[in-house]
C-alpha positions as CSV (number, residue, x, y, z in Angstrom):
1,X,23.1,11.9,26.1
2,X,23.7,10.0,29.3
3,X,21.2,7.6,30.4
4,X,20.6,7.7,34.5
5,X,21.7,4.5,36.2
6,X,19.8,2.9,38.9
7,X,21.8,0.8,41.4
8,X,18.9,-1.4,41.8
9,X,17.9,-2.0,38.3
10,X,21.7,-2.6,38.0
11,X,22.5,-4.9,41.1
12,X,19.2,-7.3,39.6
13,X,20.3,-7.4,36.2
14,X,24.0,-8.4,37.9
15,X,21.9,-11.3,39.8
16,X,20.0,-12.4,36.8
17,X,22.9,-12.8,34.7
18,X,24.7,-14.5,37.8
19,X,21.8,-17.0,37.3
20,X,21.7,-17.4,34.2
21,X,25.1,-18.3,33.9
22,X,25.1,-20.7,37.0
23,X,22.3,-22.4,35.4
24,X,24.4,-22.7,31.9
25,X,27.2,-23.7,33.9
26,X,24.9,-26.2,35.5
27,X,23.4,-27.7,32.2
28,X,26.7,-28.3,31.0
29,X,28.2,-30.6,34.2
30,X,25.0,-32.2,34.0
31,X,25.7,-33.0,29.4
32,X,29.0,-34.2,31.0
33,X,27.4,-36.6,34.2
34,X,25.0,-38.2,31.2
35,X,28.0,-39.0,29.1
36,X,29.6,-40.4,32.6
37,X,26.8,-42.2,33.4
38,X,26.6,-44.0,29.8
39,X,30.1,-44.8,30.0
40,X,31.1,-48.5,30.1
41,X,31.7,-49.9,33.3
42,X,35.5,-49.6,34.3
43,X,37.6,-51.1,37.1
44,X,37.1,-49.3,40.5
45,X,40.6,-49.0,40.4
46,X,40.6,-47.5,36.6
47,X,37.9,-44.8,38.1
48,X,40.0,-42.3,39.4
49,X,41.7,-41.9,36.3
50,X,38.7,-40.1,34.8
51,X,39.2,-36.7,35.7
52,X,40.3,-33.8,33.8
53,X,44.5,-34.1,33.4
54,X,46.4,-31.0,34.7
55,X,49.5,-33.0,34.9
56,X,51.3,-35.2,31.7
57,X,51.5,-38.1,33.9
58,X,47.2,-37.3,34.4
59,X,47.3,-37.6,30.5
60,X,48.8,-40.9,30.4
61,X,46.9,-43.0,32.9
62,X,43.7,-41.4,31.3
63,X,44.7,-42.0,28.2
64,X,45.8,-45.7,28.7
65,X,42.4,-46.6,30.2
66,X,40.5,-44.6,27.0
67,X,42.3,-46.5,24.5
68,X,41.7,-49.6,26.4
69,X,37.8,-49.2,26.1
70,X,37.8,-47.4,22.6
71,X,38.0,-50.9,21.0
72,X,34.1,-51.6,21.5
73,X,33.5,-48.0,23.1
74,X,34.4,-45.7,20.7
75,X,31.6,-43.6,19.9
76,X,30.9,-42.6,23.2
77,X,34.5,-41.9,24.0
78,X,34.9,-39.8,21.0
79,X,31.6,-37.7,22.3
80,X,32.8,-37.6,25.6
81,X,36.0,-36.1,24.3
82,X,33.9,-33.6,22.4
83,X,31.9,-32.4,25.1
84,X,34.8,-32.3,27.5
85,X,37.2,-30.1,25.6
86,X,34.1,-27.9,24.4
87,X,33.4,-27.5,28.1
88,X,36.8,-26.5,29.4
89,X,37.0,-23.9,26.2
90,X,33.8,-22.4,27.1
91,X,34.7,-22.2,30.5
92,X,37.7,-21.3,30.5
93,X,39.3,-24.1,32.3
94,X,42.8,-25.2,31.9
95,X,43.4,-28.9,30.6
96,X,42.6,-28.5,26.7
97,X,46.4,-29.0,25.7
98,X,46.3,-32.6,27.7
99,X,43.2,-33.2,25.6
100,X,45.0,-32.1,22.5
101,X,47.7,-34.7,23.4
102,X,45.3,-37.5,24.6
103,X,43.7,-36.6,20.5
104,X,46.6,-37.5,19.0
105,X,47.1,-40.6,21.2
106,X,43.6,-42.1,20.3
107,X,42.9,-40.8,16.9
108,X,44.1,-41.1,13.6
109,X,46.0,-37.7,13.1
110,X,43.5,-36.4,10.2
111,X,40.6,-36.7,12.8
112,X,42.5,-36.0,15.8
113,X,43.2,-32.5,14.0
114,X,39.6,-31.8,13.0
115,X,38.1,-33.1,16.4
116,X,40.5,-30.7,18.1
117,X,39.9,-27.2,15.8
118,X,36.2,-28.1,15.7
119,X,36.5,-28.3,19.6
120,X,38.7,-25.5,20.0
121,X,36.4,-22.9,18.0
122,X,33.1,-23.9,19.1
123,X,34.4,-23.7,22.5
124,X,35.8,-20.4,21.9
125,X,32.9,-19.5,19.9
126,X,30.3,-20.5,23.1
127,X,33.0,-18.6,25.5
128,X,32.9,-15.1,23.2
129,X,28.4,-15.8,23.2
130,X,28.7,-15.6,27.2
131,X,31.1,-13.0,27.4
132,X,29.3,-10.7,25.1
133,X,25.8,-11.4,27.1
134,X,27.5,-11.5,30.6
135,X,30.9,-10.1,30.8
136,X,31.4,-6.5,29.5
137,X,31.0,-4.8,32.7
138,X,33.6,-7.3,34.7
139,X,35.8,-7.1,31.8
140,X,35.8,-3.3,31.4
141,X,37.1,-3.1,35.2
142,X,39.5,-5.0,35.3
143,X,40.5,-5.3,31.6
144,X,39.9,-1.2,30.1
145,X,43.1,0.0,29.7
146,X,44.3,-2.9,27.6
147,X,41.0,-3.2,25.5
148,X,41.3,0.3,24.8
149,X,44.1,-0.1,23.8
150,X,43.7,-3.8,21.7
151,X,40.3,-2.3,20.3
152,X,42.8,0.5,18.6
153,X,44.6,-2.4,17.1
154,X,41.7,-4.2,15.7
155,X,39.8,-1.2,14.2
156,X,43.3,-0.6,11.9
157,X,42.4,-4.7,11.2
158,X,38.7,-4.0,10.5
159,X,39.5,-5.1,6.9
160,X,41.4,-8.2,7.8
161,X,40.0,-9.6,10.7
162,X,40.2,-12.8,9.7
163,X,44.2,-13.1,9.3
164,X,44.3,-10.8,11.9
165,X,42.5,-13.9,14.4
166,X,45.1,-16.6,12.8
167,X,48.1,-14.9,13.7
168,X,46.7,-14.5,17.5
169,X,45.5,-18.0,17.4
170,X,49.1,-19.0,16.4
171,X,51.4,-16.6,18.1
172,X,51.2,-16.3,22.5
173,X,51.0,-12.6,22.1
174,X,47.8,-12.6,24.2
175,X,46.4,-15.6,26.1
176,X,43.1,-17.8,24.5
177,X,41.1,-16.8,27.2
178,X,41.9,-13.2,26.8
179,X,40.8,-13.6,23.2
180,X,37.9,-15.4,24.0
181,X,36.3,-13.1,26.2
182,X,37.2,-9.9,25.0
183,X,36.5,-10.8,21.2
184,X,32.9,-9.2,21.5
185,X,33.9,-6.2,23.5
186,X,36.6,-5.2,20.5
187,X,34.0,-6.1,18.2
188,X,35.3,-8.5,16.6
189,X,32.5,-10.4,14.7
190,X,31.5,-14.0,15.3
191,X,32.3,-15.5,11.9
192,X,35.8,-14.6,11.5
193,X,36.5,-15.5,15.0
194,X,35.4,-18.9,14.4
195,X,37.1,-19.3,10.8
196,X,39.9,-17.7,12.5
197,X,39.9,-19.6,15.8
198,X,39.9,-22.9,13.7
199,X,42.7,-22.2,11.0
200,X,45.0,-20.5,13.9
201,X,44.7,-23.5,16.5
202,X,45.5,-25.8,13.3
203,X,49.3,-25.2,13.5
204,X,50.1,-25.7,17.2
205,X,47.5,-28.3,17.3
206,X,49.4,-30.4,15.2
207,X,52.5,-30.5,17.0
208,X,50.5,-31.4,20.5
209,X,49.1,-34.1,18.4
210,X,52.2,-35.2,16.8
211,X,53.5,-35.6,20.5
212,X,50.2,-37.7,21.7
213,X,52.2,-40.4,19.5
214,X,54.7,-40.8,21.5
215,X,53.0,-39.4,24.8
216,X,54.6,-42.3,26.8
217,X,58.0,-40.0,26.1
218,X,57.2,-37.0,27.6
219,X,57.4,-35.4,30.9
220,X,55.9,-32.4,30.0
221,X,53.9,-30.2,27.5
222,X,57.0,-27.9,27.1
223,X,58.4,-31.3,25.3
224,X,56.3,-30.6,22.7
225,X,58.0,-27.9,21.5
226,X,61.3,-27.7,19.5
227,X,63.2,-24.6,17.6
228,X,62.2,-26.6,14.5
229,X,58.7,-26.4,15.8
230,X,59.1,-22.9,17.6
231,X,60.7,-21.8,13.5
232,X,57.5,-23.1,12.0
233,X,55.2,-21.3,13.8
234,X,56.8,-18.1,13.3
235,X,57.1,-18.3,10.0
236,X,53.5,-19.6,9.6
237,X,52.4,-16.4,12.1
238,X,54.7,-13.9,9.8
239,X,52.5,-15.3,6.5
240,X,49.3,-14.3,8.1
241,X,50.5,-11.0,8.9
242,X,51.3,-10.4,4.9
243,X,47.4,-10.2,3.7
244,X,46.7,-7.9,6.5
245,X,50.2,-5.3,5.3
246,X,49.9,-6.0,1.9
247,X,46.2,-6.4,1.4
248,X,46.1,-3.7,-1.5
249,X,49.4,-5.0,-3.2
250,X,48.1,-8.6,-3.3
251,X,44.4,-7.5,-5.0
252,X,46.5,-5.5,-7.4
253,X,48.2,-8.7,-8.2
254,X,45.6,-11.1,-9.0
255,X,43.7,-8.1,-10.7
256,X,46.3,-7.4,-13.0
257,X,46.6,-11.5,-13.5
258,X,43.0,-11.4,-14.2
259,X,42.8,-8.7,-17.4
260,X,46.4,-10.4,-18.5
């Protein structure tokens, strides 16, 4: 059965998400402000480089000054960080592979990795919560035929969701924002999104963080990547493709193992 649509029940549910989401939007810029406000004071001339880099050369000056005042600063530098990348994740906002960079300039690379998955998928994770309370009907039109089609795909996966999220996490198949926002609409449930969002991001992560060792050396993210590099990740994408194929094979396996 049907249900009867009013426009006007419609059009003020549209303005009450519109809202809601402004207001979100707002609470978050004003999380960020705080953390500016609590910042050390800097040089005026050191100021302008506190802005979110869309350039490598944005990603050096920022993260010369950082490193400058993460000596006696670092706690709320590292929060700062945090909140940052979190917010341009949730968002949707380009920038997060500068901060990836800048992670691996300022960190040790064991914490630079977890900072940056644990940023990544709660990001993500806050990204899919909006999209599954606000965006299905602005994703439908503009998005339906390849849902449709990529919610085919994932039902085949409903048993291996979970690999099935690492190998789109590693591989550029379909863009993070895509993923993000349409996770909820092809049902894909929260857990393995964020188990899968943080193990995927893992292997490209490291080789944006390896680069934020030698950032002074590079004159653009495409630097980062090498066919060594490009080799590893398809090998590491083709692995998480084998429990999804050979699912049954593998349990056959271990159980025979097991009685043996």
């Amino acid at each position: 059965m049907i249900g009867y649509s009013n426009p006007v029940q419609n059009e003020r549910i549209k303005r009450r998400h519109f809202v809601l989401l402004a207001l979100i939007f707002l609470i978050s810029m004003t999380c960020l402000l705080m953390v500016y406000i609590l910042f050390p004071n800097v040089n005026p001339e050191e100021k302008g480089a506190f802005k979110i880099p869309k350039t490598i050369d944005d990603a050096k000056i920022l993260g010369n000054v950082l490193y400058k005042y993460s000596k006696h600063h670092r706690y709320i530098i590292m929060i700062a960080f945090f909140l940052t990348y979190i917010f341009l994740q949730t968002f949707a906002i380009p920038g997060s592979i500068f901060l990836s960079i800048l992670a691996g300039f300022l960190y040790p690379f064991p914490l630079a990795l977890f900072l940056v998955c644990l940023c990544s998928s709660l990001g993500a994770s806050f990204c899919y919560l909006l999209s599954k309370l606000f965006g299905r009907p602005l994703l439908l039109k503009y998005f339906r035929a390849k849902i449709i089609d990529w919610q085919r795909k994932v039902q085949k996966r409903s048993d291996s969701l979970l690999w099935f999220m690492i190998f789109l996490r590693i591989t550029p198949i379909l863009p993070n924002w895509f993923i993000n926002l349409c996770s909820p609409i092809l049902d894909v449930p929260l857990k393995p999104f964020f188990l899968g969002t943080f193990a995927g991001v893992a292997l490209p992560s490291i080789l944006f963080i390896q680069a934020g060792k030698t950032i002074h050396q590079l004159s653009s993210p495409l630097d980062v990547f090498s066919w060594g590099s490009i080799f590893m990740l398809s090998f590491c994408a083709i692995l998480s493709l084998l429990p999804i194929y050979f699912k049954n094979q593998i349990e056959k396996f271990f159980k025979s193992k097991i009685k043996t």
